[in-house]
N, C-alpha and C positions, 0 to 999 in steps of 0.2 A: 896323595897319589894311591898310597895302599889303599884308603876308603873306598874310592871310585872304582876300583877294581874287585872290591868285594861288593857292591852296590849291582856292578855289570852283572855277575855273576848269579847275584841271586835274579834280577831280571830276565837271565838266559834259564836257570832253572822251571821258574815258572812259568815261563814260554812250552819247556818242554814237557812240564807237568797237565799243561791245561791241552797240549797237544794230545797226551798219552790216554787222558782223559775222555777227549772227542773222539777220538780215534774207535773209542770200545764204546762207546755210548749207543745204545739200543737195540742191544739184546734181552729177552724178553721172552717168557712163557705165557700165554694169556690164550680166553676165550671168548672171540667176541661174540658168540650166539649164545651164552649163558643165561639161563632167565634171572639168575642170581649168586651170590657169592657170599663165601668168609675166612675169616681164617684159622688153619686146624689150631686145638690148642692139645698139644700130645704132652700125656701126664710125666712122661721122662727125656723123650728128645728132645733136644734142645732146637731146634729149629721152628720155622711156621711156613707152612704151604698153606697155599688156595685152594680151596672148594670148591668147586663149578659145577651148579644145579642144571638139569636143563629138563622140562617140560614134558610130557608125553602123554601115550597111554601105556597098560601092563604090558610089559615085556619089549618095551622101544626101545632104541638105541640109541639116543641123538647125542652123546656126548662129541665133543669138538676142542682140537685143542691149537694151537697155531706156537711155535717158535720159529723166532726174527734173528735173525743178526745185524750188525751194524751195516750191511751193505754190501760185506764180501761174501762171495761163495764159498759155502763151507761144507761141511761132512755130518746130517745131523745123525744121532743115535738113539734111537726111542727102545726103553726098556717098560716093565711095568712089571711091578710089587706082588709078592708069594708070600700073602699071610701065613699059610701054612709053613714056609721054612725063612722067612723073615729076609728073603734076598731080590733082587731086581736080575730078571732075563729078558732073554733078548727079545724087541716087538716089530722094529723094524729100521729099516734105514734110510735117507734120503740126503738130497745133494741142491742147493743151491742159496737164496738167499734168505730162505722161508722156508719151513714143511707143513704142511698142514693135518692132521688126523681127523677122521669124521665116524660117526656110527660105533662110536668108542662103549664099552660095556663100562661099569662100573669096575674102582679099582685105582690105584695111584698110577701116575704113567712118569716115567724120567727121561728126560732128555739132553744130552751132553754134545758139546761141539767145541771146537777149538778155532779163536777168533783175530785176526792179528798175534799172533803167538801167546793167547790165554787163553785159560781154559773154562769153560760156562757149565755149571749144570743146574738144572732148575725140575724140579716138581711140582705137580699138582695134582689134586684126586677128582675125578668124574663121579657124579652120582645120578643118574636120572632119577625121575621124579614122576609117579602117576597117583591120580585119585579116583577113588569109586565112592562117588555119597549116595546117600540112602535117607530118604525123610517118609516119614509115616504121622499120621493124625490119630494119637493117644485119648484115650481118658474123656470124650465128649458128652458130655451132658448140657442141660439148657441153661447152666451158667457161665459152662467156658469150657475149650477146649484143651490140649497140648499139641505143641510139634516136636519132635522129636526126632534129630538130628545123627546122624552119625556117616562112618569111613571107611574102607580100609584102603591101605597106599602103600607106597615104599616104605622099605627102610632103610636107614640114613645110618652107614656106620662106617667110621676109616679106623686104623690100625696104627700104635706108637710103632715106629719105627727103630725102636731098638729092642721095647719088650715083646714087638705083636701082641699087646694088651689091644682087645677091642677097646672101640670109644664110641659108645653110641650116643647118636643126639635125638632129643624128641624131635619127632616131626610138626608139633607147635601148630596143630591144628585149631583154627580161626572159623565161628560159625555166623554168617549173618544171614537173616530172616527180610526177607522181600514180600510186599503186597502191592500191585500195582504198580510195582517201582521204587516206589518207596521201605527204605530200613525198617522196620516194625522190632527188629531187637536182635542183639549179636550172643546169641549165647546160645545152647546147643540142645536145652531142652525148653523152648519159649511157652509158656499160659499167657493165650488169647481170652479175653475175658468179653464180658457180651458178645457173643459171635454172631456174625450176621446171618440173614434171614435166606440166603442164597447160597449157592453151592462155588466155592470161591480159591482159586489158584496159588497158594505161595510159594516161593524159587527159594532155595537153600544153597548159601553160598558156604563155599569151604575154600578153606585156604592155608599153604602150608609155608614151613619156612623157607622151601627152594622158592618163595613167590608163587607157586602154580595156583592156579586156581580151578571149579568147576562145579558147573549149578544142575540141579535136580529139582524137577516140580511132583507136589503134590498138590490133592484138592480134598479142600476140605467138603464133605455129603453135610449138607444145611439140616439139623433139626429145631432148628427153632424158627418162630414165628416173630414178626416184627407187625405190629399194630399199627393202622392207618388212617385216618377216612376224614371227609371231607362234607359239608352240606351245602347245597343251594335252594331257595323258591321259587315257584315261577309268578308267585305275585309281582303285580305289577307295582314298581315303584313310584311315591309320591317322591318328583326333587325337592320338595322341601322338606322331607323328615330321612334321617337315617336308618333308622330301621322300620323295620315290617309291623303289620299292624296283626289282630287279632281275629279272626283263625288265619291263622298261617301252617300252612302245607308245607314243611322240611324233606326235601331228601337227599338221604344220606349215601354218601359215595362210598363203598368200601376200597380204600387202595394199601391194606395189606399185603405183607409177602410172607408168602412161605405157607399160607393160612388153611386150614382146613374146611373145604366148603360144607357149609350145613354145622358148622357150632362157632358160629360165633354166638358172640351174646355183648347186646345192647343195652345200657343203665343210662334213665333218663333221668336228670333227678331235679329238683325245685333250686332257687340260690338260697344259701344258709340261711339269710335273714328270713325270707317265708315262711320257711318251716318252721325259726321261732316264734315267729308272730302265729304261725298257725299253734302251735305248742301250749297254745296259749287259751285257746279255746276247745283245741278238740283233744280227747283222752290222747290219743293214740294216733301218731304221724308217722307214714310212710316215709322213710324220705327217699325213698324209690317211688318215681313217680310213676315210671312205666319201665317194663322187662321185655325188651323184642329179643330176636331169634332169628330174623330174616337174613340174609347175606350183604343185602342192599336197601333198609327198609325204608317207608313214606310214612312220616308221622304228623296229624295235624292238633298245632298248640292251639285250642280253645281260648285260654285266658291271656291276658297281658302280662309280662315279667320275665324275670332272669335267671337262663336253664341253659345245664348245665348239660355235658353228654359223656358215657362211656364207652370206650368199643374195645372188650374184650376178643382176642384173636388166640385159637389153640392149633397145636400141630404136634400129633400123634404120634411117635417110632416106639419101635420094637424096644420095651422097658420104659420109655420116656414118656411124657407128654407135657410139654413145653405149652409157657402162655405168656402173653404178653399185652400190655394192656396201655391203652391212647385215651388220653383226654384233652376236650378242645382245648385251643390256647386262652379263646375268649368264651363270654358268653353269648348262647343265642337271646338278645334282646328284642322281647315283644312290646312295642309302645304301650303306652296308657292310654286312656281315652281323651277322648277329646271334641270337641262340638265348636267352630266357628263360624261368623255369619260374613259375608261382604253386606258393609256398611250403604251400598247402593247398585243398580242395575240398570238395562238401558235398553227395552224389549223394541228395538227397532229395526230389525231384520240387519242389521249389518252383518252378523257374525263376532261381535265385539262384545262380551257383556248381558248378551242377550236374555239367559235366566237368573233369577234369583237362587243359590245354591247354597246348601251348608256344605262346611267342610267338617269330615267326620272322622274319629280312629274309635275301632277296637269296641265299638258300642254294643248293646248286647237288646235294648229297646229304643224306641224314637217317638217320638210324638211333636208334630210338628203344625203350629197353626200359622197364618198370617190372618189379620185383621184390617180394616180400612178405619176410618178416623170416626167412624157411627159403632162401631165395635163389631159390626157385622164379619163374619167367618167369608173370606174370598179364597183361602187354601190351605188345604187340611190332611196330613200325609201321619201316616202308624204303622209302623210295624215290629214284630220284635222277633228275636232269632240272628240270620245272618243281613248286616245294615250295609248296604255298598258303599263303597270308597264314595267318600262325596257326598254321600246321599243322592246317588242321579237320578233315581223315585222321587223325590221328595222335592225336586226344584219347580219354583211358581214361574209361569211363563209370564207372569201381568196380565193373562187372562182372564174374566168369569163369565161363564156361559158363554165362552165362545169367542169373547171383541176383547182387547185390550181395555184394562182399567184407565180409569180416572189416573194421570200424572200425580204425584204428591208423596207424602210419606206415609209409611202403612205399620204396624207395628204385630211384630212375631213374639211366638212365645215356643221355647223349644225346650220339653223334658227328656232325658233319658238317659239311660244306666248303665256305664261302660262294664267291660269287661273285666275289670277290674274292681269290681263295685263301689264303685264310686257314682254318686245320682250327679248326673251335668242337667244342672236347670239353667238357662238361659233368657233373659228377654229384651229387647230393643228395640230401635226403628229402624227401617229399610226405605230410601230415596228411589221411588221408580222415576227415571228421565228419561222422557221420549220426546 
């Protein structure tokens, strides 16, 4: 019997404990507009209050502070902290289930109310928070630049509350480097290195430990040059060979930046292997085959083979002068020679076949006979110099004097000396069918 009555008893107690409990639950000092928070650490008080960062620019006020009670209306007391004589006066007063403070200066504030018959009091310090950055483009020369970062901002300092011993905290200043959008480096004095060829925007972000943040652009003045270009011919392509035959007419595109018109300069040069071959035979090898000058020049390669190109690009400032320099990715390749016959022909007005034609690259003379089955000469084509695509000179219609030949087979003899000197001798029969 005695057990059950001691059993009751603690039941009723904790009835009335967890009652006494709920009763006071949600009183409270907080800031919900805060950009951020922590907690003081004071070198002798024993206590810890909140910090409450808030945003701004120099000289704003946004501090904010709110104390709750559990529900009832109450009497709040708002004081706030005299570093200079280490006491709390009076700041203001208010009445009901909440008070709120806005536009609060910097400073510890205390608030005390009495809640269900206890009594609350609670602190916390305001610090507003502003930043002024500053970025500048250090040290630029044609291998690389600096940015160079910097601040100034609030400062961040609460007071022990028993010694008024200041406590300053760094402001934990955070620098990241923006291009396009893009991070390019976090740290406060960044080297850009190859700097581009254009005159180019970077954001500097700072950022402190109240969280604020705020960005500042500078632009970088471009002194360097960035090399470019590009070639095309207007020879007309055979679809059956890939590259260009001999003399070929290059021109060259300049799409530099930054570049200064009237110096550049052009380096044409042989592929390695030629020059040793040529090494070989003559005392003394160029291997600069040719030095233009032009901005956008027209160059025509005489011989067959594999050439190289250079395009030097400068751009001039005050103490500097920057250069920068582009080489193709491939080579310009000029065919070799070449001499082929079709094996037959069909001179009967269709439009199908209708002359006999060589096919030619890169040749530099030609000498071309046809003969009939008596050995007699029925068509005979020379020249030497520039040989056209084809030979479209040189093609026999199956005419002499005038009429179509005799149907049969006829036999050619074809000398001549590519561009690359090499002698193309040729000889065979040709099927005229009409």
């Amino acid at each position: 019997m005695e057990h059950t009555r001691i059993v009751r008893l603690g039941i009723f107690l904790s009835i009335v404990l967890l009652t006494t409990v709920n009763f006071v639950k949600g009183q409270s000092l907080t800031s919900p507009t805060a950009s951020n928070s922590e907690l003081t650490r004071y070198p002798v008080f024993s206590g810890k209050d909140s910090i409450y960062y808030f945003c701004g620019i120099k000289d704003q006020e946004n501090g904010t502070l709110k104390a709750v009670s559990s529900g009832q209306t109450v009497s709040f007391s708002w004081e706030k902290y005299n570093p200079a004589t280490g006491t709390f006066s009076y700041f203001s007063n208010d009445t009901g289930i909440s008070s709120d403070l806005k536009d609060l200066t910097n400073g510890c504030y205390r608030v005390s109310f009495r809640d269900n018959g206890v009594d609350f009091v609670f602190r916390a310090w305001i610090m507003n928070s502003w930043i002024e950055p500053v970025a500048t483009v250090t040290n630029s020369n044609c291998e690389y630049f600096q940015l160079q970062g910097g601040t100034t901002g609030s400062d961040f300092i609460y007071y022990d509350l028993t010694t008024r011993q200041p406590v300053p905290l760094d402001p934990g200043y955070k620098y990241v480097w923006y291009s396009e959008g893009s991070v390019i480096a976090a740290i406060q004095l960044a080297t850009i290195n190859n700097p581009p060829a254009k005159n180019t925007d970077y954001q500097l972000k700072i950022i402190n430990r109240a969280g604020c943040n705020k960005s500042v652009t500078v632009t970088y003045q471009s002194i360097v040059t960035k090399a470019k270009f590009s070639w095309t011919t207007t020879q007309k392509m055979d679809p059956d060979f890939t590259n260009p035959q001999a003399p070929m007419e290059a021109k060259f595109s300049n799409e530099s930046e930054n570049g200064d018109t009237g110096k550049y300069e052009w380096f044409l040069f042989k592929e390695k292997s030629q020059i040793e071959k040529e090494s070989k035979t003559i005392v003394k090898v160029d291997s600069i085959m040719q030095h233009l000058f032009a901005d956008n020049p027209t160059y025509t390669y005489e011989n067959t083979g594999w050439y190289m190109v250079k395009l030097v690009s400068v751009k001039e400032s005050p103490g500097y002068t920057c250069r920068d320099t582009f080489y193709l990715k491939d080579y310009i390749v000029i065919d070799t020679s070449l001499v082929k016959v079709a094996p037959a022909f069909t001179p009967n007005g269709d439009g199908i076949n209708d002359v006999m034609t060589i096919k030619t690259r890169s040749l530099l003379t030609l000498d071309f006979v046809v003969f009939n089955r008596w050995g007699r000469i029925v068509h005979h084509y020379s020249k030497s110099g520039y040989i056209p695509e084809d030979s479209e000179l040189a093609v026999w219609d199956g005419k002499v004097g005038g009429k179509l030949a005799t149907p049969g087979v006829y036999f050619y003899v074809v000398d001549a000396k590519g561009r690359d000197g090499v002698r193309r001798r040729k000889k065979g029969f040709v099927e005229m069918v009409w």
